[in-house]
N, CA, C and O atoms as CSV, one atom per row, in Angstrom:
chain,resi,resn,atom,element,x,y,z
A,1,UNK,N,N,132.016,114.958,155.548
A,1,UNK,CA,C,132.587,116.284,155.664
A,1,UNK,C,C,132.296,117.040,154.367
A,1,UNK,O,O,132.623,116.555,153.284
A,2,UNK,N,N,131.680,118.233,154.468
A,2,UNK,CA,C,131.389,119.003,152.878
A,2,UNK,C,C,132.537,120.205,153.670
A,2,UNK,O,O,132.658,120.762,154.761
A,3,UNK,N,N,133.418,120.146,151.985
A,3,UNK,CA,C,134.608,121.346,152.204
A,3,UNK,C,C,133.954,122.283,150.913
A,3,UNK,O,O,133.415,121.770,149.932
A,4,UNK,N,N,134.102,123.620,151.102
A,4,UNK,CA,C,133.753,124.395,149.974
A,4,UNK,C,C,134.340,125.768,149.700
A,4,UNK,O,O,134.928,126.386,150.587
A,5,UNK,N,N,134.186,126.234,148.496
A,5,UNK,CA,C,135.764,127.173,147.665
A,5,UNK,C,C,134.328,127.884,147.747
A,5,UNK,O,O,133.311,127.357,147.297
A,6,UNK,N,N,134.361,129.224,148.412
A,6,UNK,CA,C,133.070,130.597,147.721
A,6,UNK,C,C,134.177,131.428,146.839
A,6,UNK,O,O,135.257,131.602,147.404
A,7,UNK,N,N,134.012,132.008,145.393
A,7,UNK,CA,C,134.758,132.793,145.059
A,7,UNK,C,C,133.637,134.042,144.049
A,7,UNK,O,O,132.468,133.794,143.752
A,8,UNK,N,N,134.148,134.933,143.797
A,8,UNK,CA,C,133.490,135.564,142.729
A,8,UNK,C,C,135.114,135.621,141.432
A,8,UNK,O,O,136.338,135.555,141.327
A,9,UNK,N,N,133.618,135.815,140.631
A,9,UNK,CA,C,135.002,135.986,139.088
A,9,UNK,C,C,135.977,137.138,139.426
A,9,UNK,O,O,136.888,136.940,138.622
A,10,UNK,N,N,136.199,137.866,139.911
A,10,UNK,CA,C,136.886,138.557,139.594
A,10,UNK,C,C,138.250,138.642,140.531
A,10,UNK,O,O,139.165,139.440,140.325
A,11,UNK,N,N,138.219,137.850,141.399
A,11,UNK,CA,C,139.155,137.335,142.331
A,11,UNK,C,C,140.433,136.281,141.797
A,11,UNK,O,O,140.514,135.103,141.449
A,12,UNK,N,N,141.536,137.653,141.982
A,12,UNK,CA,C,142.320,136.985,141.325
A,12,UNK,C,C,143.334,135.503,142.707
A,12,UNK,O,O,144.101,134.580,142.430
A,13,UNK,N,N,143.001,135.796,143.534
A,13,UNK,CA,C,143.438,134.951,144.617
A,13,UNK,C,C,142.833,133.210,144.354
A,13,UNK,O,O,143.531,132.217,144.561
A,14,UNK,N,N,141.549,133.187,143.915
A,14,UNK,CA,C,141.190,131.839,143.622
A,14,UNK,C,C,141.381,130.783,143.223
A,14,UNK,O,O,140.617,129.882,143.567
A,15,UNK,N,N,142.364,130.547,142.440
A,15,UNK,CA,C,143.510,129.470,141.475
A,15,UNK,C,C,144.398,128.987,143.061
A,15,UNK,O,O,144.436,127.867,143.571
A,16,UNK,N,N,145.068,130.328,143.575
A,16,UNK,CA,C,145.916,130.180,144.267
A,16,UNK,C,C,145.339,128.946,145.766
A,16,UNK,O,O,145.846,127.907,146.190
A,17,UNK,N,N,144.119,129.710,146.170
A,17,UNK,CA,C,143.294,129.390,147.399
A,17,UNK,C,C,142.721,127.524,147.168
A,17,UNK,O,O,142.762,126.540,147.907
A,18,UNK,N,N,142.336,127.711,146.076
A,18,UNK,CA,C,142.050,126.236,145.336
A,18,UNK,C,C,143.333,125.027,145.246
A,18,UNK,O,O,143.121,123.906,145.708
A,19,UNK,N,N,144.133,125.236,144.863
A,19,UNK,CA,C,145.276,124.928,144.699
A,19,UNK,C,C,145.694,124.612,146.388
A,19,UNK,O,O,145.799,123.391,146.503
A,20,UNK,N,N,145.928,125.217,147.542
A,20,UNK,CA,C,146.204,124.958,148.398
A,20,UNK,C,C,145.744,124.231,149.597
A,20,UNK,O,O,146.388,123.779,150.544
A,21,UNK,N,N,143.910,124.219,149.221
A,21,UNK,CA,C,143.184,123.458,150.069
A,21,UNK,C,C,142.899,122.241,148.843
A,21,UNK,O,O,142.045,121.482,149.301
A,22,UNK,N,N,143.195,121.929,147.862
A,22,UNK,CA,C,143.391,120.806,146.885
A,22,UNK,C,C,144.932,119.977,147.822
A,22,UNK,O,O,145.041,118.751,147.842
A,23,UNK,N,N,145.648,120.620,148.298
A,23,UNK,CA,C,146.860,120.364,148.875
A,23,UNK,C,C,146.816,119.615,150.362
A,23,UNK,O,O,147.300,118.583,150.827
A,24,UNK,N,N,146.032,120.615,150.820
A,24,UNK,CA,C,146.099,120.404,152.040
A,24,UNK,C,C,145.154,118.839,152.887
A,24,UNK,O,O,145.410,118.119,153.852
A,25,UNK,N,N,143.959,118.913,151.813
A,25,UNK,CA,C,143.196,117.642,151.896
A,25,UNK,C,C,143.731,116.392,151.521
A,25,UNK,O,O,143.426,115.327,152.057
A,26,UNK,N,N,145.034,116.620,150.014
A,26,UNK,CA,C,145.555,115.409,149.806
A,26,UNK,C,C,146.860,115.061,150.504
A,26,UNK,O,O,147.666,114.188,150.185
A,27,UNK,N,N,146.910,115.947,151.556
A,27,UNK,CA,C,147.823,115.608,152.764
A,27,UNK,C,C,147.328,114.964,153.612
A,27,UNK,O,O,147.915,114.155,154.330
A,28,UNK,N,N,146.085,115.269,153.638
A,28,UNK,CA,C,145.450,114.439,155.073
A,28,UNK,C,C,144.568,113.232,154.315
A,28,UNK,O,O,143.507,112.842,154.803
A,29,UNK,N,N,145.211,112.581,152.848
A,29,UNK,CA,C,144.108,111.482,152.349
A,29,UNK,C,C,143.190,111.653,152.147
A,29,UNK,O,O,142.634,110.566,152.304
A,30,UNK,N,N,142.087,112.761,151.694
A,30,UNK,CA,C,140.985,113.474,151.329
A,30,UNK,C,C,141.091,113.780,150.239
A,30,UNK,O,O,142.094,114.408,149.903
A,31,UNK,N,N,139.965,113.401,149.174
A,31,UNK,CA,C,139.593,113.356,147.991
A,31,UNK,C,C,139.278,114.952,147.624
A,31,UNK,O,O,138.204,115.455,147.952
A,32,UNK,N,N,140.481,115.838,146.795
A,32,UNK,CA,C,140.176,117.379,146.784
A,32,UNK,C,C,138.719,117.365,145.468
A,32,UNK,O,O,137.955,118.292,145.197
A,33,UNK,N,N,138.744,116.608,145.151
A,33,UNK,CA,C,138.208,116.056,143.881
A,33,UNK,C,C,136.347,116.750,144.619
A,33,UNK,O,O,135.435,117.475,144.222
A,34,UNK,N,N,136.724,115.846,145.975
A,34,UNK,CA,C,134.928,116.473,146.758
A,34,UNK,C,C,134.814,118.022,147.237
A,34,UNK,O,O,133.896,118.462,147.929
A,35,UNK,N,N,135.841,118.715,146.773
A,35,UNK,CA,C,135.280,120.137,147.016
A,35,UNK,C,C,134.152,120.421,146.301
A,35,UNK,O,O,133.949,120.086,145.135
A,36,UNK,N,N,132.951,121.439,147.462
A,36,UNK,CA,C,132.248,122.219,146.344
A,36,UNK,C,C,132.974,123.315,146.005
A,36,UNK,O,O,133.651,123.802,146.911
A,37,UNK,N,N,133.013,123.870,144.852
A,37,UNK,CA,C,133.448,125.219,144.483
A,37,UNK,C,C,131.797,126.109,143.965
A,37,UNK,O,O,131.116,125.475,143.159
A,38,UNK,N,N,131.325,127.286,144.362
A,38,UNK,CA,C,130.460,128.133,144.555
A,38,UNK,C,C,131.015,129.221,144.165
A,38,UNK,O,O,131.776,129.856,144.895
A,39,UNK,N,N,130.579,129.727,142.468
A,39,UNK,CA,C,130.904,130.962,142.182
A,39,UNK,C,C,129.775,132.405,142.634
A,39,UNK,O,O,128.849,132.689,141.875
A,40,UNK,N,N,129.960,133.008,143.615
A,40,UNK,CA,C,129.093,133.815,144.162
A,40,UNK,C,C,129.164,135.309,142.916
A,40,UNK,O,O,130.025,136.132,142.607
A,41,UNK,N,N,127.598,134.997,142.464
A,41,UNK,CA,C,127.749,136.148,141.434
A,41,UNK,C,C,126.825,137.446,141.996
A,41,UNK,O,O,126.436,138.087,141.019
A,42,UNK,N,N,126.482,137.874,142.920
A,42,UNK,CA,C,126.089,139.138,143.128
A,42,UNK,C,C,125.724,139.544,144.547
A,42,UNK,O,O,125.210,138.812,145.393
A,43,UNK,N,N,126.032,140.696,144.667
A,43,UNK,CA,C,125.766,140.623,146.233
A,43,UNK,C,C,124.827,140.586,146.683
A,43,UNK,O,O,125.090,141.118,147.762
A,44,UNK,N,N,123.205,140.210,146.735
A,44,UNK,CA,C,121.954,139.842,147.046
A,44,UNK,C,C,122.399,138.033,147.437
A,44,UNK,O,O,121.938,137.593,148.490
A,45,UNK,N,N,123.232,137.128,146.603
A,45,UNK,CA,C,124.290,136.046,146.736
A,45,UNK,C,C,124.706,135.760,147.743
A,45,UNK,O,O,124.439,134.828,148.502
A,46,UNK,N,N,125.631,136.843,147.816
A,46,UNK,CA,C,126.739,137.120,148.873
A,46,UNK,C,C,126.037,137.143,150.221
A,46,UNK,O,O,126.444,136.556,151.223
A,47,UNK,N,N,125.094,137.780,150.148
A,47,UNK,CA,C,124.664,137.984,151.672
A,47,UNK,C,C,123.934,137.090,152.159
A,47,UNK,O,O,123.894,136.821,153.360
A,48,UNK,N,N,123.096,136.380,151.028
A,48,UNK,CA,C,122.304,135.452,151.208
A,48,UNK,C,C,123.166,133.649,152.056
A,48,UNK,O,O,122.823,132.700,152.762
A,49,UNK,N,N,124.659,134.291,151.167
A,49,UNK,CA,C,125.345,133.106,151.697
A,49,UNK,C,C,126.108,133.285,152.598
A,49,UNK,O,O,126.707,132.284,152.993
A,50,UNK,N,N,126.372,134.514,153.230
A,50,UNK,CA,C,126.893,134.975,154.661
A,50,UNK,C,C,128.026,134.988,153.871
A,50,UNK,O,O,128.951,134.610,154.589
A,51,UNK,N,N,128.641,135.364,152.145
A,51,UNK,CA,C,129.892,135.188,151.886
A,51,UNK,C,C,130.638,136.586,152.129
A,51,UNK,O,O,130.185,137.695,151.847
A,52,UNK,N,N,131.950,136.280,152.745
A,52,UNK,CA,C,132.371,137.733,153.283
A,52,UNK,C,C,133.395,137.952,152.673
A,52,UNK,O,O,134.211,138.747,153.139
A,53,UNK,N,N,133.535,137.549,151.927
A,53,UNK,CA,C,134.719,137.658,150.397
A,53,UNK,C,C,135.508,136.531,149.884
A,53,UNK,O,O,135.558,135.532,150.600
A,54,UNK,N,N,136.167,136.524,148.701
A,54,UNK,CA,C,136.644,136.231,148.002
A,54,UNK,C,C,138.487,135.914,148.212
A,54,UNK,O,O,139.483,136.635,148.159
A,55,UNK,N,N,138.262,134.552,148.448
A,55,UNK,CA,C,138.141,133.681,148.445
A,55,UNK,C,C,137.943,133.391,150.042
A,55,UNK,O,O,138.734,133.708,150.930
A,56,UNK,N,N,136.273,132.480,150.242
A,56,UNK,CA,C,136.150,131.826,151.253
A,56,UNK,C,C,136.153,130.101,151.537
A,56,UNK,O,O,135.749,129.318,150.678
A,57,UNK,N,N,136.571,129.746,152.614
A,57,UNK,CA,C,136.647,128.134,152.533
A,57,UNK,C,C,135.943,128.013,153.848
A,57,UNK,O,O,136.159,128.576,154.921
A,58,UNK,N,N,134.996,127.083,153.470
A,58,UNK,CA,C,134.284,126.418,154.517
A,58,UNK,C,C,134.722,125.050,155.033
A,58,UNK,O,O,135.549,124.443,154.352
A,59,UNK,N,N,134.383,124.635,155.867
A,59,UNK,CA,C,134.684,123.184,156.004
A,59,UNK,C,C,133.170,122.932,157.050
A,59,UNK,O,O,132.806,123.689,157.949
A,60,UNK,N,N,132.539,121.759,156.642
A,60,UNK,CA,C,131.118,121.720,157.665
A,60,UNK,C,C,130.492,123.003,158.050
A,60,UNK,O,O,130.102,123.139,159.209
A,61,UNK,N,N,130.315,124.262,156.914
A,61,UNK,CA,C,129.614,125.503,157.101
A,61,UNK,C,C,130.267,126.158,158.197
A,61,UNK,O,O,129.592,127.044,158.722
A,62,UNK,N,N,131.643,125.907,158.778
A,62,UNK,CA,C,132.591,126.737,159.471
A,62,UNK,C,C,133.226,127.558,158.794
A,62,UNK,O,O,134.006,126.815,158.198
A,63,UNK,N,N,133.434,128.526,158.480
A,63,UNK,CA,C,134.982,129.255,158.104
A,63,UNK,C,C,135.959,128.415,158.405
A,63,UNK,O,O,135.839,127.326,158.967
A,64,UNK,N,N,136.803,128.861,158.077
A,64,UNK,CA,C,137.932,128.367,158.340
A,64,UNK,C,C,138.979,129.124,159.056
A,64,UNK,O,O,139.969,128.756,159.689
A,65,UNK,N,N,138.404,130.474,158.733
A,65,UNK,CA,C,138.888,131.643,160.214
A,65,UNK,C,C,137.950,132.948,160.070
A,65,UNK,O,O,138.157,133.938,159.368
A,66,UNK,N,N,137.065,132.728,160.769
A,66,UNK,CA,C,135.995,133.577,160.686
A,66,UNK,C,C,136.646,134.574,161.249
A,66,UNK,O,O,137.604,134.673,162.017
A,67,UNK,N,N,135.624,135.597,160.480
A,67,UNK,CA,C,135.295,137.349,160.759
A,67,UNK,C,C,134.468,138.034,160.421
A,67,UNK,O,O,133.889,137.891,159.344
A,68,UNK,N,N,134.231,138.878,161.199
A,68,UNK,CA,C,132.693,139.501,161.376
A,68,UNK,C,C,133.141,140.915,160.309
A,68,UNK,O,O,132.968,142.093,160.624
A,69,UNK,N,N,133.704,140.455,159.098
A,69,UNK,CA,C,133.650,141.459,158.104
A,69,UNK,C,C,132.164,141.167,157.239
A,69,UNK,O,O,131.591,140.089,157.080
A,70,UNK,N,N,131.856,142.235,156.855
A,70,UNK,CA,C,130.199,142.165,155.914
A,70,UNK,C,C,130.497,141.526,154.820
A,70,UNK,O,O,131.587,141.451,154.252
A,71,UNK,N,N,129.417,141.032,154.520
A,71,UNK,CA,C,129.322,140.349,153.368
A,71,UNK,C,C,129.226,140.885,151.680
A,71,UNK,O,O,128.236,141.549,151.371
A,72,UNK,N,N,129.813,140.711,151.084
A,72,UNK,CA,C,129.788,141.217,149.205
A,72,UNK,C,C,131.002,140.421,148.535
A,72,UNK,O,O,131.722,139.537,149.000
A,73,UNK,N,N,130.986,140.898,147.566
A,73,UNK,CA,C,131.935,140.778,146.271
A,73,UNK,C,C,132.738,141.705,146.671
A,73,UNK,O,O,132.609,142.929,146.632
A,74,UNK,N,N,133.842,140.847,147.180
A,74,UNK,CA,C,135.014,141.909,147.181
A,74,UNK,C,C,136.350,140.862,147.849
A,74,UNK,O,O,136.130,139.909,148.596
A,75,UNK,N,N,137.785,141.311,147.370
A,75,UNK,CA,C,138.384,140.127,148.192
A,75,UNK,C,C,138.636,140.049,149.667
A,75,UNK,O,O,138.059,140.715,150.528
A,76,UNK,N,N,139.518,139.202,149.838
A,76,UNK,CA,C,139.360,138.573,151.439
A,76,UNK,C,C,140.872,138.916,151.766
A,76,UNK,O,O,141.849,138.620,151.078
A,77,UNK,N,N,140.853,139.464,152.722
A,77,UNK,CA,C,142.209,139.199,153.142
A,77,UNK,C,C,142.317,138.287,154.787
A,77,UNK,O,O,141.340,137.941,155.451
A,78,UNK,N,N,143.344,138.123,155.041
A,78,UNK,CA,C,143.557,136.673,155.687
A,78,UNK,C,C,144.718,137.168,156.732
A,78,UNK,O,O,145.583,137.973,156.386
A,79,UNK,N,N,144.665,136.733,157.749
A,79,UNK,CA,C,145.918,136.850,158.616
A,79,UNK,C,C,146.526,135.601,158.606
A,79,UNK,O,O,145.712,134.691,158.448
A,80,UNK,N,N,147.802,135.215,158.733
A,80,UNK,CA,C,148.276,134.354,158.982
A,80,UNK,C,C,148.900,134.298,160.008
A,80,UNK,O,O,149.060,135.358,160.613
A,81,UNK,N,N,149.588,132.798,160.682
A,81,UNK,CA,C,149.883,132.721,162.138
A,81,UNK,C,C,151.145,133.797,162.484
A,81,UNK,O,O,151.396,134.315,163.572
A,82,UNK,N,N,151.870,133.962,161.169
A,82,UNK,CA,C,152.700,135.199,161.794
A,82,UNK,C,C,152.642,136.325,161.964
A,82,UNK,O,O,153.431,137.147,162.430
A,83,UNK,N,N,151.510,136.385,161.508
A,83,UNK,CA,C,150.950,138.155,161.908
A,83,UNK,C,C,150.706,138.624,160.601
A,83,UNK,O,O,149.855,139.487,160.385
A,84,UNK,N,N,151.718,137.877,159.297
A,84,UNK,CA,C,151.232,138.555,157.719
A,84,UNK,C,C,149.809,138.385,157.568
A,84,UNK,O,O,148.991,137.618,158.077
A,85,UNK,N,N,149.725,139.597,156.469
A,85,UNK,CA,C,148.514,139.075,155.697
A,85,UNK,C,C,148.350,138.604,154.429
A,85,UNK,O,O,149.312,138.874,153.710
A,86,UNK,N,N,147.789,138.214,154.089
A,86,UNK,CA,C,147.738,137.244,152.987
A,86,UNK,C,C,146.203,136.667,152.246
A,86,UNK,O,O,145.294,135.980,152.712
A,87,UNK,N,N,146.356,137.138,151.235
A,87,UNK,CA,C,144.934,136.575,150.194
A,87,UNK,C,C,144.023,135.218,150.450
A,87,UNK,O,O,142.873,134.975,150.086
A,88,UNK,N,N,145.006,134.388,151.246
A,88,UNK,CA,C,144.519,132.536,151.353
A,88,UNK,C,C,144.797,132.809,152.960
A,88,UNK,O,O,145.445,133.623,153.616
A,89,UNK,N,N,144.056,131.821,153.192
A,89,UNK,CA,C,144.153,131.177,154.360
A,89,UNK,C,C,145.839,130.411,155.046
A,89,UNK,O,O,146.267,129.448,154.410
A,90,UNK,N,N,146.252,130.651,155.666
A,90,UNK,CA,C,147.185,129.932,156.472
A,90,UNK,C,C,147.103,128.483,156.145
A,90,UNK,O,O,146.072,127.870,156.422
A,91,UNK,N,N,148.409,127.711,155.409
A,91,UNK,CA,C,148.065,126.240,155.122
A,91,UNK,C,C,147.565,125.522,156.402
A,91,UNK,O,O,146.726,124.625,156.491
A,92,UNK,N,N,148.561,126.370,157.742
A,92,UNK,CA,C,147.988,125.542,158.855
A,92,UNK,C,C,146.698,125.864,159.361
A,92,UNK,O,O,146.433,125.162,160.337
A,93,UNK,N,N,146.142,126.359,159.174
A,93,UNK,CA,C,144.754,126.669,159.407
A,93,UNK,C,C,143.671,125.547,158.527
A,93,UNK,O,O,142.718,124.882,158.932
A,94,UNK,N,N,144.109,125.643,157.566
A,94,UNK,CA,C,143.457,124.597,156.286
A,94,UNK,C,C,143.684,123.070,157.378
A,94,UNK,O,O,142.828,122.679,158.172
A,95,UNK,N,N,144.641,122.599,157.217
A,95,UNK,CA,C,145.421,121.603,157.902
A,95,UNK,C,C,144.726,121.367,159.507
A,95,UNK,O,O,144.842,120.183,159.824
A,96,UNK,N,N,144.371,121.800,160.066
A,96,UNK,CA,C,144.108,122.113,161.179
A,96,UNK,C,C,142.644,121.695,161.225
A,96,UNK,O,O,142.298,120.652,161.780
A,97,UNK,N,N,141.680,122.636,160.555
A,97,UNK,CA,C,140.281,122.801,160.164
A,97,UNK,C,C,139.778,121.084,159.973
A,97,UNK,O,O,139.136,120.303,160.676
A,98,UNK,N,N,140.582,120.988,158.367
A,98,UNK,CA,C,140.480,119.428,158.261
A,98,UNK,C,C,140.426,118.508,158.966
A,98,UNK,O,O,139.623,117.575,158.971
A,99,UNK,N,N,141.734,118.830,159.942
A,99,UNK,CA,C,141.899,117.604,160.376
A,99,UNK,C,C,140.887,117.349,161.627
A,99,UNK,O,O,140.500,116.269,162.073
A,100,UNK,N,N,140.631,118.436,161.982
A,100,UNK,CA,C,139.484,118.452,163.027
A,100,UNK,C,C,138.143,117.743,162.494
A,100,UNK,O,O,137.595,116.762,162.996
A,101,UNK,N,N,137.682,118.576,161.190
A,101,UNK,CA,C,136.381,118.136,160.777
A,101,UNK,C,C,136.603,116.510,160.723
A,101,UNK,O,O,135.658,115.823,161.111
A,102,UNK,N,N,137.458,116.037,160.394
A,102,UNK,CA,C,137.486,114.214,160.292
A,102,UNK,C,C,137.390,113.977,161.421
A,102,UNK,O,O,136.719,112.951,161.538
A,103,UNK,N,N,137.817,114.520,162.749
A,103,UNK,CA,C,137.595,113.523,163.868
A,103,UNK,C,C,135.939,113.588,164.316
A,103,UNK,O,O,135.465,112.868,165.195
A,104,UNK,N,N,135.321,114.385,163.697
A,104,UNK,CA,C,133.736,114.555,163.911
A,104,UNK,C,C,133.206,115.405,164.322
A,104,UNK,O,O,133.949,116.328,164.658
A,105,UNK,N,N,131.952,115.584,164.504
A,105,UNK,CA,C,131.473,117.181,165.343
A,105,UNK,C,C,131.644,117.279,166.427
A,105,UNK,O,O,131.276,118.407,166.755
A,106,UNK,N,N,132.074,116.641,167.401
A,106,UNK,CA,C,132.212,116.716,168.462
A,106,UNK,C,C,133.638,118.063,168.822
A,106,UNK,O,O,134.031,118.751,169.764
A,107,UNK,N,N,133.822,117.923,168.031
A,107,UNK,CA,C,135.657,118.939,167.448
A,107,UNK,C,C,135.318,120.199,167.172
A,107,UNK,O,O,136.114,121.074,167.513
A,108,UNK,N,N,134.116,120.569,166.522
A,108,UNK,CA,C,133.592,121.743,166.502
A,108,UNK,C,C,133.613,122.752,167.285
A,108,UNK,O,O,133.671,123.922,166.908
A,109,UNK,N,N,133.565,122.337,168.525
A,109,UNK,CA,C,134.065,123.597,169.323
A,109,UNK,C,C,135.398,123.829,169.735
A,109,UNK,O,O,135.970,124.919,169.713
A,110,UNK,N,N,135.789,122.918,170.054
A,110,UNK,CA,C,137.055,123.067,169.732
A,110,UNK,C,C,138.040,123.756,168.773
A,110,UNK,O,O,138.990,124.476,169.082
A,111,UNK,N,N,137.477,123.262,167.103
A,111,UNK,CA,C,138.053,124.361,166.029
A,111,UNK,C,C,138.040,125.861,166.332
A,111,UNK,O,O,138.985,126.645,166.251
A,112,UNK,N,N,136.218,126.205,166.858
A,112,UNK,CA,C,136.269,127.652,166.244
A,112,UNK,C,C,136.998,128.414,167.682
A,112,UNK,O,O,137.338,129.591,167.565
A,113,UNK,N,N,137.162,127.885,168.679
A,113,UNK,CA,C,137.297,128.572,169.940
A,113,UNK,C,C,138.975,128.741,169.491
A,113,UNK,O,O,139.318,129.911,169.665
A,114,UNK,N,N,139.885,128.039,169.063
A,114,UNK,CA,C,141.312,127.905,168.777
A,114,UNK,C,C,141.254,129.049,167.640
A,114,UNK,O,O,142.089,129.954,167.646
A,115,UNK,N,N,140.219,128.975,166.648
A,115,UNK,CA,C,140.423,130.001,165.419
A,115,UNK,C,C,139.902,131.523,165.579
A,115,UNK,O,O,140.117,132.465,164.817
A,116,UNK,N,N,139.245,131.508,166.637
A,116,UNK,CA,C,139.157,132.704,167.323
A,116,UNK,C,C,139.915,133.370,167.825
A,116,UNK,O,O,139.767,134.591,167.777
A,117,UNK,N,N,140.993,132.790,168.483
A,117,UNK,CA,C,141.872,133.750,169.133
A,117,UNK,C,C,142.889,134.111,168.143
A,117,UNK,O,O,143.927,134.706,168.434
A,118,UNK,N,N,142.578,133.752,167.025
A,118,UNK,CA,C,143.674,134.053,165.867
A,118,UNK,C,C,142.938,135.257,164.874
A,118,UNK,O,O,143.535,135.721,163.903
A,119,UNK,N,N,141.982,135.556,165.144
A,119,UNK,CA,C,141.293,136.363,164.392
A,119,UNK,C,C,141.715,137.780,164.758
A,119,UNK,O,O,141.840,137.918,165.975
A,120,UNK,N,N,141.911,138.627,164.200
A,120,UNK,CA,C,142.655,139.956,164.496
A,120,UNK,C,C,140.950,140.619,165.322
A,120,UNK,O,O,140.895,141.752,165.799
């Protein structure tokens, strides 16, 4: 499983976003230690890496709640399951993502079709 932190410097959400999928992996017995973290420094970067802001988490080159917002340096905002919004991702979303990617690819569709209907 490759999990990965996209951030640019100037995102002050990133400590926070790091910190919670560091959390959420050592809930499910996953070494946070194997995150990549990817500082995306310019938007020629950004686009190149489909990054659609600050702070993004991948898990197996999934989002973790995709959206068809464009890609740059700029931050991310996030819905969560109660309708807030919020800078990070939903822990249960993190939680969720994970725990899927461990049962294998076969789960893959499964993840994004469930994280779709959560996408505003």
């Amino acid at each position: 499983m490759r999990v990965e932190l996209l951030f640019w410097d100037g995102c002050p959400s990133y400590p926070r976003a790091c910190a919670e999928l560091e959390a959420a992996m050592a809930a499910l017995g996953l070494d946070p230690a194997a995150i990549v973290v990817t500082e995306v420094q310019t938007d020629e970067a950004a686009h190149a890496a489909g990054f659609i802001g600050s702070p993004t988490i991948r898990i197996d080159g999934e989002d973790v709640q995709p959206t068809p917002e464009p890609a740059g340096l700029t931050c991310r905002v996030y819905r969560l399951r109660d309708g807030r919004f919020s800078p990070t991702p939903d822990p249960a979303d993190l939680h969720d993502a994970l725990s899927q990617a461990m049962k294998g690819p076969d789960n893959d569709r499964n993840r994004r079709d469930r994280t779709s209907l959560r996408t505003p």
